[in-house]
MOPAC internal coordinates of N, CA, C and O (Angstrom, degrees):
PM7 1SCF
backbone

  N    0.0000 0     0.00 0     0.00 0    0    0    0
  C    1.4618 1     0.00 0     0.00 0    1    0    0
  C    1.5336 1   108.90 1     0.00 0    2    1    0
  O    1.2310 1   121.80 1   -32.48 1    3    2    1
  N    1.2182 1   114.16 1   147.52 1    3    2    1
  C    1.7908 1   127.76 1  -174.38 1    5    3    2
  C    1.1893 1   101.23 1   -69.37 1    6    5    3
  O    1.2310 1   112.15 1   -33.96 1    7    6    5
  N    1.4123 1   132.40 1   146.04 1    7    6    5
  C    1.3274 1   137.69 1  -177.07 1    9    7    6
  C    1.6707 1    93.77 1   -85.28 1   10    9    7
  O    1.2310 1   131.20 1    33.41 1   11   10    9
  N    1.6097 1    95.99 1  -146.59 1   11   10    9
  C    1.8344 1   110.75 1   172.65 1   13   11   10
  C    1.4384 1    95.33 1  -159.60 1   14   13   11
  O    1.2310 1   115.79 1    -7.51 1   15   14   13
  N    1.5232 1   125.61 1   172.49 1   15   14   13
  C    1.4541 1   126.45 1   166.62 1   17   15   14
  C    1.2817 1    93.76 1  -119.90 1   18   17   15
  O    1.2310 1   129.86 1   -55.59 1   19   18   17
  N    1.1347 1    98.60 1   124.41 1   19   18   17
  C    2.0187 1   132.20 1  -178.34 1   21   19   18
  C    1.6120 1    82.71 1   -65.81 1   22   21   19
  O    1.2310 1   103.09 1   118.79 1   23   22   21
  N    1.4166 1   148.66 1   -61.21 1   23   22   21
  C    1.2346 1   120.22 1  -160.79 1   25   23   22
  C    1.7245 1   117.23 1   -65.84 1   26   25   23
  O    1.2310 1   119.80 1   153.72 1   27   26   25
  N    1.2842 1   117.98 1   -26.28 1   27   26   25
  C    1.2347 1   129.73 1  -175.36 1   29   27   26
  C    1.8566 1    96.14 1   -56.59 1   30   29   27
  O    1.2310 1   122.55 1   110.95 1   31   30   29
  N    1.3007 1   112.73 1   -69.05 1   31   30   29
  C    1.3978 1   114.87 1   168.61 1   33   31   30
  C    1.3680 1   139.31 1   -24.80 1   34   33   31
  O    1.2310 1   131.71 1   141.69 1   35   34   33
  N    1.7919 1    94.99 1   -38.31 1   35   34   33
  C    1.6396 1    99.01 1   170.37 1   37   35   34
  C    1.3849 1   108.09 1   -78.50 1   38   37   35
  O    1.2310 1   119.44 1   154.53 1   39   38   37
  N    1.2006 1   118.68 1   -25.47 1   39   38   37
  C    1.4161 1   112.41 1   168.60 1   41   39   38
  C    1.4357 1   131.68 1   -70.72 1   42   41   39
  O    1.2310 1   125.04 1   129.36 1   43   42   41
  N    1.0662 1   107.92 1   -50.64 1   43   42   41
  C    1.6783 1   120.88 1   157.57 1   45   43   42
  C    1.8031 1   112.58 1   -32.11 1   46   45   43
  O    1.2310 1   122.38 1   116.46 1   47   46   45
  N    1.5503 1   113.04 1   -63.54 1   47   46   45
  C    1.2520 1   112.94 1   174.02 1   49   47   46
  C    1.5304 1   119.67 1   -45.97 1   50   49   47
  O    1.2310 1   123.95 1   139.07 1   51   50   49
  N    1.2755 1   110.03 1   -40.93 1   51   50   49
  C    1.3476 1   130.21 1  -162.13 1   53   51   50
  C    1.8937 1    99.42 1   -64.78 1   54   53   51
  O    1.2310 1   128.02 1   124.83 1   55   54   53
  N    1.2419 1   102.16 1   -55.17 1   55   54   53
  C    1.3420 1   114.10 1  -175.79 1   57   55   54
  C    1.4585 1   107.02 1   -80.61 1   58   57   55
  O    1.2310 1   105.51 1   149.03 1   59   58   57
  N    1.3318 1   144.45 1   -30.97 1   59   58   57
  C    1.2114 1   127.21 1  -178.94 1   61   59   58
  C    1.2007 1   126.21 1  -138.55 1   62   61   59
  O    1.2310 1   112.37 1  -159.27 1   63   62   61
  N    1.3590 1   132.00 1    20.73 1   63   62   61
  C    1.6082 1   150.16 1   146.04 1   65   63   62
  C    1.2173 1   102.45 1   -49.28 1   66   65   63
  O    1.2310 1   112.63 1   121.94 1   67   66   65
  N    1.2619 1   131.52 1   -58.06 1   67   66   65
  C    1.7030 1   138.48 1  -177.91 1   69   67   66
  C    1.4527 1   117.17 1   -40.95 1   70   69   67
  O    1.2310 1   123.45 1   148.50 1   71   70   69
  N    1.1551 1   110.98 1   -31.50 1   71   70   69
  C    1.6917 1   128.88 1  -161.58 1   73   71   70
  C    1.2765 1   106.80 1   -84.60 1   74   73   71
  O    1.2310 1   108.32 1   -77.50 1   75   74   73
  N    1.2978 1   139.43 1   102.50 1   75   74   73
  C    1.1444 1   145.71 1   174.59 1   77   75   74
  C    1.0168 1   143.03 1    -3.78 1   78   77   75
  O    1.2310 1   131.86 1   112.08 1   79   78   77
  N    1.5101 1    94.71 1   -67.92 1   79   78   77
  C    1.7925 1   118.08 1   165.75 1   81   79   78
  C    1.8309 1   123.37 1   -93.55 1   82   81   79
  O    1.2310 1   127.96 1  -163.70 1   83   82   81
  N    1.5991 1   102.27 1    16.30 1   83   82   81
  C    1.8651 1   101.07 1   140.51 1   85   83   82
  C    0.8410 1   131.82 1  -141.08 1   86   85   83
  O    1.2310 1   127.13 1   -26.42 1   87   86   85
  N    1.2324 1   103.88 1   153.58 1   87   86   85
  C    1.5819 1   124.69 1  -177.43 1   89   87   86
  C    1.2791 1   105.25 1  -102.07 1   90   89   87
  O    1.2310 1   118.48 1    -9.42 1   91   90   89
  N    1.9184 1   120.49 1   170.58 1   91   90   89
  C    1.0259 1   103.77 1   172.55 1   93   91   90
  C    1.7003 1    87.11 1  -119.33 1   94   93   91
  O    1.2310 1   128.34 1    11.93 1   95   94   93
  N    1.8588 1   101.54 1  -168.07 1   95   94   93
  C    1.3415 1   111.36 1  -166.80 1   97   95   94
  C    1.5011 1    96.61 1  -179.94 1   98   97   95
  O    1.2310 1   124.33 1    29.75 1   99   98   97
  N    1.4748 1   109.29 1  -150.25 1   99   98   97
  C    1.7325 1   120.16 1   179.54 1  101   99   98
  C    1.4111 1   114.23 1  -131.17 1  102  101   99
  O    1.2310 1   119.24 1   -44.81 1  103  102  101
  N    0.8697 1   119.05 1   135.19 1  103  102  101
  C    1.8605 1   127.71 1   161.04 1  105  103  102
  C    1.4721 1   106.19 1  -108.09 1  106  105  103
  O    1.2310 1   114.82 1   -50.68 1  107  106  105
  N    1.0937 1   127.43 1   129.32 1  107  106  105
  C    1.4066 1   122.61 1  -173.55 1  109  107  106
  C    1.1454 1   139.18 1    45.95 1  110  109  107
  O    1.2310 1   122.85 1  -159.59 1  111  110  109
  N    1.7164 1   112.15 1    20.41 1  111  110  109
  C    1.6653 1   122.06 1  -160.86 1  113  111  110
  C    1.6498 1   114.76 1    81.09 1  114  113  111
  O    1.2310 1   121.85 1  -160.94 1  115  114  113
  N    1.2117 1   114.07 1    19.06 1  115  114  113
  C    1.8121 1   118.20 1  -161.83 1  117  115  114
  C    1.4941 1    95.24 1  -145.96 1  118  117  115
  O    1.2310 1   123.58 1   -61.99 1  119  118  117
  N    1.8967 1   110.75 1   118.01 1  119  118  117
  C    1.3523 1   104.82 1   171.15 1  121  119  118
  C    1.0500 1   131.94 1   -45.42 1  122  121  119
  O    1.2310 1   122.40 1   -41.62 1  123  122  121
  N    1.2810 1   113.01 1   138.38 1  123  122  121
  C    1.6885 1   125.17 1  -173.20 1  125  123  122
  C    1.4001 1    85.56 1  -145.19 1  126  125  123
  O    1.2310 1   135.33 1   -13.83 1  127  126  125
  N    1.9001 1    87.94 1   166.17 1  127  126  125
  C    1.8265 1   114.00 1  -168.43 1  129  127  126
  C    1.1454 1    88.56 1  -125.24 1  130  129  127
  O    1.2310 1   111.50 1   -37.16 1  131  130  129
  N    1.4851 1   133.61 1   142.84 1  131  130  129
  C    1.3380 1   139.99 1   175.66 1  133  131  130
  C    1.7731 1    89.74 1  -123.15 1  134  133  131
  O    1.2310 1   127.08 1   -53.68 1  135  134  133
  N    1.7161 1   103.99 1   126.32 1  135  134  133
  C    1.6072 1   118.84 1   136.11 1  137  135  134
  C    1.0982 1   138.96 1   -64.23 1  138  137  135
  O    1.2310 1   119.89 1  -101.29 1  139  138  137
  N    1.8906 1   117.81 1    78.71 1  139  138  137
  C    1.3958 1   110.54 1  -152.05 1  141  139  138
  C    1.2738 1   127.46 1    56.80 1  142  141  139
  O    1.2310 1   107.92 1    29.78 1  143  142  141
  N    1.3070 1   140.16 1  -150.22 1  143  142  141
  C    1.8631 1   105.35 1  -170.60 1  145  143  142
  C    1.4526 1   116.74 1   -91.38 1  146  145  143
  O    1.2310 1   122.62 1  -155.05 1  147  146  145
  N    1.5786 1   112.59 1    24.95 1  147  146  145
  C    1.5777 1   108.30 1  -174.35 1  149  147  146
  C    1.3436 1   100.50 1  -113.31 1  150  149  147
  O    1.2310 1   114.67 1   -41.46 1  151  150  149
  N    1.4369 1   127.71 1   138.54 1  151  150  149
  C    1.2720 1   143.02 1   165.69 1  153  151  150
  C    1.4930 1   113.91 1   -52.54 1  154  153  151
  O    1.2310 1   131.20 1   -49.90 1  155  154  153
  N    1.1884 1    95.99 1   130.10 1  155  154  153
  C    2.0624 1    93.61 1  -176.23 1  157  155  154
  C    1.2139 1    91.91 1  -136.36 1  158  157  155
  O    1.2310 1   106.93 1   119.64 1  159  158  157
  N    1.2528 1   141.95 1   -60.36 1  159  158  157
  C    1.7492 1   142.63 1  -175.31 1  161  159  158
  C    1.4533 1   124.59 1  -113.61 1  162  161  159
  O    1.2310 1   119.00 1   -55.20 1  163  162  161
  N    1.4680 1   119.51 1   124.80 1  163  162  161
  C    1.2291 1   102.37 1  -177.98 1  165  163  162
  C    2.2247 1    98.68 1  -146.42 1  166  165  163
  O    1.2310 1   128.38 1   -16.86 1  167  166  165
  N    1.0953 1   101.46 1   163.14 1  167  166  165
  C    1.9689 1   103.15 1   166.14 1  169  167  166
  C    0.9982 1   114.46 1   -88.53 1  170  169  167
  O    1.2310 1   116.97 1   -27.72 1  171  170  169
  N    1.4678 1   123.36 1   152.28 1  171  170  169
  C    1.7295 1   137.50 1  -158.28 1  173  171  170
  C    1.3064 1    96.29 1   172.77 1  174  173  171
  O    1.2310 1   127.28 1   -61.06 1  175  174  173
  N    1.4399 1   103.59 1   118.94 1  175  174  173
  C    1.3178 1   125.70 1   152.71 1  177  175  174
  C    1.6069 1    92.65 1    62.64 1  178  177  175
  O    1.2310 1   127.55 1    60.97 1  179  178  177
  N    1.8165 1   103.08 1  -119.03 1  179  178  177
  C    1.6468 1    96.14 1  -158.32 1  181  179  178
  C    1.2476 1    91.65 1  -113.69 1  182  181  179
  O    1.2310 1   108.31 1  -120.78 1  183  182  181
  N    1.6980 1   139.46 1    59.22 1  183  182  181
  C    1.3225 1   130.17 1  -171.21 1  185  183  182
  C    1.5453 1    91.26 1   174.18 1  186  185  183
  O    1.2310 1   132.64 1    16.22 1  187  186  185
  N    1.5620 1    93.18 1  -163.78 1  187  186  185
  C    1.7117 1   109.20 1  -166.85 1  189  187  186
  C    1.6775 1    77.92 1  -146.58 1  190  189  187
  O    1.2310 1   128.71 1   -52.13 1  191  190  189
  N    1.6902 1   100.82 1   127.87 1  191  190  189
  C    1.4558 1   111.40 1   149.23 1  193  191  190
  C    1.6657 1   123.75 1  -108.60 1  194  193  191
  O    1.2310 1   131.63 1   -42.64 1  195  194  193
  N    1.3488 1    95.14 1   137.36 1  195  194  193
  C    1.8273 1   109.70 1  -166.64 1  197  195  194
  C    1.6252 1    98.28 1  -116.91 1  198  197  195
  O    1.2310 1   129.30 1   -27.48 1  199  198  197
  N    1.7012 1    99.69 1   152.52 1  199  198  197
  C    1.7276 1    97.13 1  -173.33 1  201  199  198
  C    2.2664 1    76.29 1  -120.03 1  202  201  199
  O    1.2310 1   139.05 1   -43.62 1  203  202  201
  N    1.5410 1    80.67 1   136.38 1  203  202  201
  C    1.1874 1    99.15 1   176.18 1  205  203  202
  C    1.6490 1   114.73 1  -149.91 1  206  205  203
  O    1.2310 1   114.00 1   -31.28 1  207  206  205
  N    1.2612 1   128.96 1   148.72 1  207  206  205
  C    1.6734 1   134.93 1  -167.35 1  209  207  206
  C    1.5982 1    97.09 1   -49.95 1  210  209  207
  O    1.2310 1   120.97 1   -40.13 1  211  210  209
  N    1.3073 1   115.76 1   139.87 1  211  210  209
  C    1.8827 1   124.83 1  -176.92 1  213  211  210
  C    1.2888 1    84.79 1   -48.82 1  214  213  211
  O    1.2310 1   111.41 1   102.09 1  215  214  213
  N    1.4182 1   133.79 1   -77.91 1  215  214  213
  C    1.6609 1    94.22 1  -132.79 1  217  215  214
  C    1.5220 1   111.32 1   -85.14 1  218  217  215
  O    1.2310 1   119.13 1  -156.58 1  219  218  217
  N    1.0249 1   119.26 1    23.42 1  219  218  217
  C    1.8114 1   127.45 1   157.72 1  221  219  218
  C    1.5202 1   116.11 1   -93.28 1  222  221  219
  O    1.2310 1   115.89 1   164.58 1  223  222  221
  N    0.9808 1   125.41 1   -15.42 1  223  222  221
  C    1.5898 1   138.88 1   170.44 1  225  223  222
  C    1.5528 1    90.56 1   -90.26 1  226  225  223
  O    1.2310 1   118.24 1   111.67 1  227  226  225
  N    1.5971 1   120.95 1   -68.33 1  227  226  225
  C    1.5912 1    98.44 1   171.49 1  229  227  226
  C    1.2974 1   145.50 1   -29.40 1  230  229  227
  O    1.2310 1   128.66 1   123.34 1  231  230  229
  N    1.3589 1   100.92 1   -56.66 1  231  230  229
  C    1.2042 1   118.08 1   173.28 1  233  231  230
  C    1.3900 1   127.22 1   -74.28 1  234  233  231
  O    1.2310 1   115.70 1   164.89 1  235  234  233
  N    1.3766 1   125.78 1   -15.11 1  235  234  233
  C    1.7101 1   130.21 1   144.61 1  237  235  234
  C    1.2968 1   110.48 1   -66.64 1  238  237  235
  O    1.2310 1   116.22 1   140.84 1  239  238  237
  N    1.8345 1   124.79 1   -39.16 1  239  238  237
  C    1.6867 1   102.86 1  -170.44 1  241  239  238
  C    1.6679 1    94.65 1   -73.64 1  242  241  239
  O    1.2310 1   111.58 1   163.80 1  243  242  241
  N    1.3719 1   133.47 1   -16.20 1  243  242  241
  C    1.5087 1   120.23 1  -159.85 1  245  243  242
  C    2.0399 1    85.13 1   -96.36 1  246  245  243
  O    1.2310 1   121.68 1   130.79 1  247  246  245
  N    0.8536 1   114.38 1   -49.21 1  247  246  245
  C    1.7982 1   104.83 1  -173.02 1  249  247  246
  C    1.1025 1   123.24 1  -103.55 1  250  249  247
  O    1.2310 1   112.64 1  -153.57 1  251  250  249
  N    1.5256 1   131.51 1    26.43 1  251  250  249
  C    1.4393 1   131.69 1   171.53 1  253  251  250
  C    1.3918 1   112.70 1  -134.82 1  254  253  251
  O    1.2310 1   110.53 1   -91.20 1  255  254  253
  N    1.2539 1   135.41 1    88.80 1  255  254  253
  C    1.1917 1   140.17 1   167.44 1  257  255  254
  C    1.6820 1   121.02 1   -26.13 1  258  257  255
  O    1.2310 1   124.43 1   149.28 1  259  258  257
  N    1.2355 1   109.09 1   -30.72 1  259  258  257
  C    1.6204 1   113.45 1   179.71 1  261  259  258
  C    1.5843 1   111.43 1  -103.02 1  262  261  259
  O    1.2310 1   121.53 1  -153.74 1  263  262  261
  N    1.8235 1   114.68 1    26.26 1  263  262  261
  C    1.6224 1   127.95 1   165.33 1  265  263  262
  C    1.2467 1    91.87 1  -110.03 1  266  265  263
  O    1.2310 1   126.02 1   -36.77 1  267  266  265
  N    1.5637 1   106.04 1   143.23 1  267  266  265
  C    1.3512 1   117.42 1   153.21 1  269  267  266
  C    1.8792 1    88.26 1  -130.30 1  270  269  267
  O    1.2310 1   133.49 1    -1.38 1  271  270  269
  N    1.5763 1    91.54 1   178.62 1  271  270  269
  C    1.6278 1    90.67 1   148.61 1  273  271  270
  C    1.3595 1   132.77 1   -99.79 1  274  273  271
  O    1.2310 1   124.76 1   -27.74 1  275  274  273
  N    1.8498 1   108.47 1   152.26 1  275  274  273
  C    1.2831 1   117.25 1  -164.26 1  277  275  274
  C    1.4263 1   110.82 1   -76.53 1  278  277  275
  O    1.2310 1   113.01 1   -55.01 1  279  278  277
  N    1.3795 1   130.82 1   124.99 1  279  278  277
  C    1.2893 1   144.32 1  -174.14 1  281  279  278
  C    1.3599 1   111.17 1  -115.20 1  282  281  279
  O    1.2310 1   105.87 1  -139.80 1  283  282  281
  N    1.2611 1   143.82 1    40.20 1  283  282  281
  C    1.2268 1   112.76 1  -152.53 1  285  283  282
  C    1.3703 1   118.34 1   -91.58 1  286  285  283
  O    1.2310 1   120.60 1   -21.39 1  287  286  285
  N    1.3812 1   116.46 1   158.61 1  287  286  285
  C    1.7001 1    99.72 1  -149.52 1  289  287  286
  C    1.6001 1   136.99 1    71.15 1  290  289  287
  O    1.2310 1   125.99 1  -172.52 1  291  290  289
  N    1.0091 1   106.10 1     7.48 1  291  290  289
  C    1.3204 1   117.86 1   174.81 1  293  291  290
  C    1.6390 1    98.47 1    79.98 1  294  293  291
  O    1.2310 1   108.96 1  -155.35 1  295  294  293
  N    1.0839 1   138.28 1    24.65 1  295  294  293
  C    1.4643 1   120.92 1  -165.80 1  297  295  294
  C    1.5981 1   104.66 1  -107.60 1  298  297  295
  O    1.2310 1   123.71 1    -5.66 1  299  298  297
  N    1.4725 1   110.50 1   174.34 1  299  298  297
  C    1.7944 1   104.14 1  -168.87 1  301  299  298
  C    1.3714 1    94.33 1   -57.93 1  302  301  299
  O    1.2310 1   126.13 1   -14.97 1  303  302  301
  N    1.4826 1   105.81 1   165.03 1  303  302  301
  C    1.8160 1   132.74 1   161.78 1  305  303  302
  C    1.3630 1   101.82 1   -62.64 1  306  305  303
  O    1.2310 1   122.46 1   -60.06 1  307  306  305
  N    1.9297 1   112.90 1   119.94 1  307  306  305
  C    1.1140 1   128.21 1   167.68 1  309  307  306
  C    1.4322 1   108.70 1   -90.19 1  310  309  307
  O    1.2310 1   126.73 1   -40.95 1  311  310  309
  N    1.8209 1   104.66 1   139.05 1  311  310  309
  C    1.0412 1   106.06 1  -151.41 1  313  311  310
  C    1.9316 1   125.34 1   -92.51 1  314  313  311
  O    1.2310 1   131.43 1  -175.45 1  315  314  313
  N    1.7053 1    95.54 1     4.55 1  315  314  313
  C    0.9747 1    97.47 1   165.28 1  317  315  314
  C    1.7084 1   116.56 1  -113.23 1  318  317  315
  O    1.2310 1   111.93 1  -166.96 1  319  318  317
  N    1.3813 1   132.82 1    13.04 1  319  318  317
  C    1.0120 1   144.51 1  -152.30 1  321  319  318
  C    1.9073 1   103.81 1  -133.08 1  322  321  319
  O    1.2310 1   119.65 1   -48.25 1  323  322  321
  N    1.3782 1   118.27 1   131.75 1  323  322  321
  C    0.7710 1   128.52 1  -167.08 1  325  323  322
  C    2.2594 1   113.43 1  -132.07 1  326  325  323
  O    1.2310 1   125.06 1   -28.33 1  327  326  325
  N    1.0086 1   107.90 1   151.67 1  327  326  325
  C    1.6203 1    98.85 1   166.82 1  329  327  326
  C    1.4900 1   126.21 1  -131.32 1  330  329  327
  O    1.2310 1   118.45 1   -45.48 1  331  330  329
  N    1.0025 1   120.56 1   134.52 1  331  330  329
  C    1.3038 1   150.44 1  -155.08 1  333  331  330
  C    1.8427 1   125.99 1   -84.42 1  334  333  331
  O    1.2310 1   118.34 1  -104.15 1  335  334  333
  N    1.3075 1   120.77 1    75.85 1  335  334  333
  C    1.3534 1    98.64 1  -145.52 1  337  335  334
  C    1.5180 1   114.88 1  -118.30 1  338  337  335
  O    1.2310 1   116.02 1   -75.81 1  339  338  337
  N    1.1051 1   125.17 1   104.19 1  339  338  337
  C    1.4364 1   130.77 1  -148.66 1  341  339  338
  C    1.6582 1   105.38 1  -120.21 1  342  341  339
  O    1.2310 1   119.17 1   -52.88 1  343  342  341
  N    1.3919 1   119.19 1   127.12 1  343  342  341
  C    1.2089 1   130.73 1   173.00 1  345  343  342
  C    1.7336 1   119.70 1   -54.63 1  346  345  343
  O    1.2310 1   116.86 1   137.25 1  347  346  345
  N    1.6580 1   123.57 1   -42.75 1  347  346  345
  C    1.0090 1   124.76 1   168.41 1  349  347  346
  C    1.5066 1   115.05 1  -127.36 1  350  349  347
  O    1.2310 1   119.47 1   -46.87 1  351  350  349
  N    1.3931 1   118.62 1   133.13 1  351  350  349
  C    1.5930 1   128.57 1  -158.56 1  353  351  350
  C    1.3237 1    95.54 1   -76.07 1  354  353  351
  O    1.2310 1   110.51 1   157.32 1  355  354  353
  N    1.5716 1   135.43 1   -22.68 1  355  354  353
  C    1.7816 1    93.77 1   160.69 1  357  355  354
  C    1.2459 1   123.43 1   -65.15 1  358  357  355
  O    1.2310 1   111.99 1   147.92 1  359  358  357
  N    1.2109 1   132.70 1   -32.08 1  359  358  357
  C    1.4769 1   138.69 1   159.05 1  361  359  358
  C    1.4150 1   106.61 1   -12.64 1  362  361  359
  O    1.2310 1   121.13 1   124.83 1  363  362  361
  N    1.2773 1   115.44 1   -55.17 1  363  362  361
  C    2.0630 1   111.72 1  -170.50 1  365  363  362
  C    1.4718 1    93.71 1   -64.28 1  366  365  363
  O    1.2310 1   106.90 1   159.69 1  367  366  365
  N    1.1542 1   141.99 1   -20.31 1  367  366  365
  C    1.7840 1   123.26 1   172.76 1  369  367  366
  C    1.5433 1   112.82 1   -62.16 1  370  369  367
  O    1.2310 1   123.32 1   151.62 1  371  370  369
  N    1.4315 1   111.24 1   -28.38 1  371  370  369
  C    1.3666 1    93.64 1   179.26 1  373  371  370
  C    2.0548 1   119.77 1   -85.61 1  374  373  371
  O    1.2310 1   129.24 1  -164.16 1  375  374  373
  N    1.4989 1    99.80 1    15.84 1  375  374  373
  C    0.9192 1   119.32 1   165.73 1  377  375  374
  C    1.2485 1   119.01 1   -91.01 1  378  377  375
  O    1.2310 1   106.23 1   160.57 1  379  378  377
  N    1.1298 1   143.18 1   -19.43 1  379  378  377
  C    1.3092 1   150.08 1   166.11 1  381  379  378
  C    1.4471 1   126.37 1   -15.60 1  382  381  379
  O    1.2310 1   126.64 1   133.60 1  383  382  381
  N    1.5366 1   104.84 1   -46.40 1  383  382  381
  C    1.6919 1    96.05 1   163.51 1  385  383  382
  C    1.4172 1   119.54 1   -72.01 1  386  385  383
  O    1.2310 1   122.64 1   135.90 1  387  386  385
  N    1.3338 1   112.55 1   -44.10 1  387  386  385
  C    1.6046 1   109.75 1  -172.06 1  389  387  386
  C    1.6300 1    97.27 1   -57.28 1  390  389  387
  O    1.2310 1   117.74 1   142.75 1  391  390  389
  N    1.7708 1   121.91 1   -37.25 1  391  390  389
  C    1.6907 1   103.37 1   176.98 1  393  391  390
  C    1.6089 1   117.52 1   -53.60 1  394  393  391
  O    1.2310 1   131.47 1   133.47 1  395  394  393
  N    1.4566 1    95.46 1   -46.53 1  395  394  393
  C    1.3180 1    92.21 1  -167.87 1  397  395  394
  C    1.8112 1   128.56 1   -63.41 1  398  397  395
  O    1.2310 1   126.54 1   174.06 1  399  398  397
  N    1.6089 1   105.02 1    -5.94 1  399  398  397
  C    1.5770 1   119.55 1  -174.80 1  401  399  398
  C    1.4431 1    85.63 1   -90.71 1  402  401  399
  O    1.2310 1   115.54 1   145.30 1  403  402  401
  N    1.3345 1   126.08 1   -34.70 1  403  402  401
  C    1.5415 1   102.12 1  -166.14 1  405  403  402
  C    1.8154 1    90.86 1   -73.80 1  406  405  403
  O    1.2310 1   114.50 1   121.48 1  407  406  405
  N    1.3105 1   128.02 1   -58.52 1  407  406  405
  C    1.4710 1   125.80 1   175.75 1  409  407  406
  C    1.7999 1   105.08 1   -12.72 1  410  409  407
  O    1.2310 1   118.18 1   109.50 1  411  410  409
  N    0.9955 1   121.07 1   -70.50 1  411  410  409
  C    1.4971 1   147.09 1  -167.17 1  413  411  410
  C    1.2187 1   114.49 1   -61.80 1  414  413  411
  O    1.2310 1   123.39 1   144.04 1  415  414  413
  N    1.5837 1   111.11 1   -35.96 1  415  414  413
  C    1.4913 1   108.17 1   175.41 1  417  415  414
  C    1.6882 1   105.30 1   -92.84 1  418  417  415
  O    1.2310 1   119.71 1   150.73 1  419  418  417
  N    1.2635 1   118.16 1   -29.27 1  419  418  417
  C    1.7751 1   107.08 1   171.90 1  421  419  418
  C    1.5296 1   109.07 1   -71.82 1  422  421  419
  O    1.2310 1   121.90 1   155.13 1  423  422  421
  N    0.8396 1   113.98 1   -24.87 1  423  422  421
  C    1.7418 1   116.86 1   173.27 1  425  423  422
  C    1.5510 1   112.93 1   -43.80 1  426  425  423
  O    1.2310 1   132.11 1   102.47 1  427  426  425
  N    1.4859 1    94.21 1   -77.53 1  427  426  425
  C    1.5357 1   113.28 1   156.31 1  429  427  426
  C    1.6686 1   141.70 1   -16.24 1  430  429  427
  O    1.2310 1   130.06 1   163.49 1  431  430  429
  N    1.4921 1    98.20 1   -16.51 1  431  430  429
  C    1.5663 1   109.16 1  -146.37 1  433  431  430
  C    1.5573 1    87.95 1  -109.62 1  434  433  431
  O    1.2310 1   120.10 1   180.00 1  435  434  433

């Protein structure tokens, strides 16, 4: 099973505990943030996978070198879900908008 990096997490908390509408919890035994009761962000392996509308997950796997798609478990690429993979965990703050669209789009749902 894929580990997580505990520093990425303190960052994650940092940035989205504050936010009203998430909580955190587990996806597969691995912190995750739920938008109201739907999972939108969670840690895996060497990154953070976020569920965000296709063509914003598109458009990160085609223009962001640090997206791949989220597999976790080895299973096919979900097609609205993407992962996030950053060498140093302040780095995920400058992610903050793309968190906050996934926030906005599970809201929505």
């Amino acid at each position: 099973m894929a580990e997580y990096i505990a520093e990425f997490k303190t960052v994650l908390d940092d940035l989205l505990l504050a936010h009203p509408a998430i909580r955190a919890g587990k996806m597969f035994g691995f912190p995750a943030y739920y938008s109201g009761k739907k999972l939108c962000i969670c840690l895996y392996g060497q990154g953070v996978g976020i569920k965000l509308p296709a063509e914003s997950a598109e458009n990160l796997l085609k223009n962001d070198a640090n997206v791949i798609p989220f597999q976790p478990m080895g299973r096919a690429k979900m097609r609205e879900w993407v992962q996030i993979n950053l060498p140093r965990a302040e780095d995920y703050r400058d992610y903050l908008p793309v968190f906050e669209e996934s926030i906005t789009f599970l809201l929505s749902k």
